[in-house]
N, C-alpha and C positions, 0 to 999 in steps of 0.2 A: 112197351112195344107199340109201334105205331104201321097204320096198313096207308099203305101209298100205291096210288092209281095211275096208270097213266091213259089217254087217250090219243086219239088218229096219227098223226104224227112223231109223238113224244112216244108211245109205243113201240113204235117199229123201228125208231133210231136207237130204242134201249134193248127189244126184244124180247118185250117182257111183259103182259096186260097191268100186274100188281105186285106187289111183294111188303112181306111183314118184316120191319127193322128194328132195329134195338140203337137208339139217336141221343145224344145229349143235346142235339141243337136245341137252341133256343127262340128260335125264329122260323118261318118258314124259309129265309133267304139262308140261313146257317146252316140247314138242309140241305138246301140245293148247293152249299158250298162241297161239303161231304161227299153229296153225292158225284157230283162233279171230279172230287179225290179219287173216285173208286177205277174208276174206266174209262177211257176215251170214250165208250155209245154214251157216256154219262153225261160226259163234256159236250159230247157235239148237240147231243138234245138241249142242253141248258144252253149255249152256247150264248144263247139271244133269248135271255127273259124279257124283255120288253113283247117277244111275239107269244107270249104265255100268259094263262091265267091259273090260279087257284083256288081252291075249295079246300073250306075245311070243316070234315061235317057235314059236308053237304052243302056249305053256305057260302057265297066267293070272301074275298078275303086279300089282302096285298101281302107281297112278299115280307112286309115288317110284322107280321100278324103274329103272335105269340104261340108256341105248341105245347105250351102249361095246359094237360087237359084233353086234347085232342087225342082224337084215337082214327081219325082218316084225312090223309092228305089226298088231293086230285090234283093234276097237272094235267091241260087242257088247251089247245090252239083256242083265241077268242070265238065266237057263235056268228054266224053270219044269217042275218034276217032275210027270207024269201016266199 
């Protein structure tokens, strides 16, 4: 099982804060392919990973990043310095 987050954006297109999955992916991007399978809010949130970031752990991470191990994904609009 793995717990997957979402925030600001990616939240509210999913309507969801978290949820715990049961994933064979192997990837963080094989994930978001899945996920993407599930529901249109899936699709439309993932729609544009290039305007996304990941955490895994706690720790950022690119979408080729392996989830051998992992026990929390984040998906995240990038941080804007101010």
């Amino acid at each position: 099982m793995i717990d997957v987050l979402y925030f600001a954006w990616v939240r509210e297109r999913i309507g969801l804060p978290r949820e715990r999955l049961e994933t064979s992916a192997a990837t963080v991007a094989d994930l978001v392919a899945e996920l993407m399978a599930r529901e249109d809010r899936y699709a439309a949130a993932f729609a544009d990973v290039s305007a996304l970031r990941v955490a895994l752990d706690q720790e950022l991470a690119s979408f080729a990043a392996p989830l051998k191990g992992v026990r929390e994904v984040a998906f995240f609009p990038p941080m804007t310095g101010g």
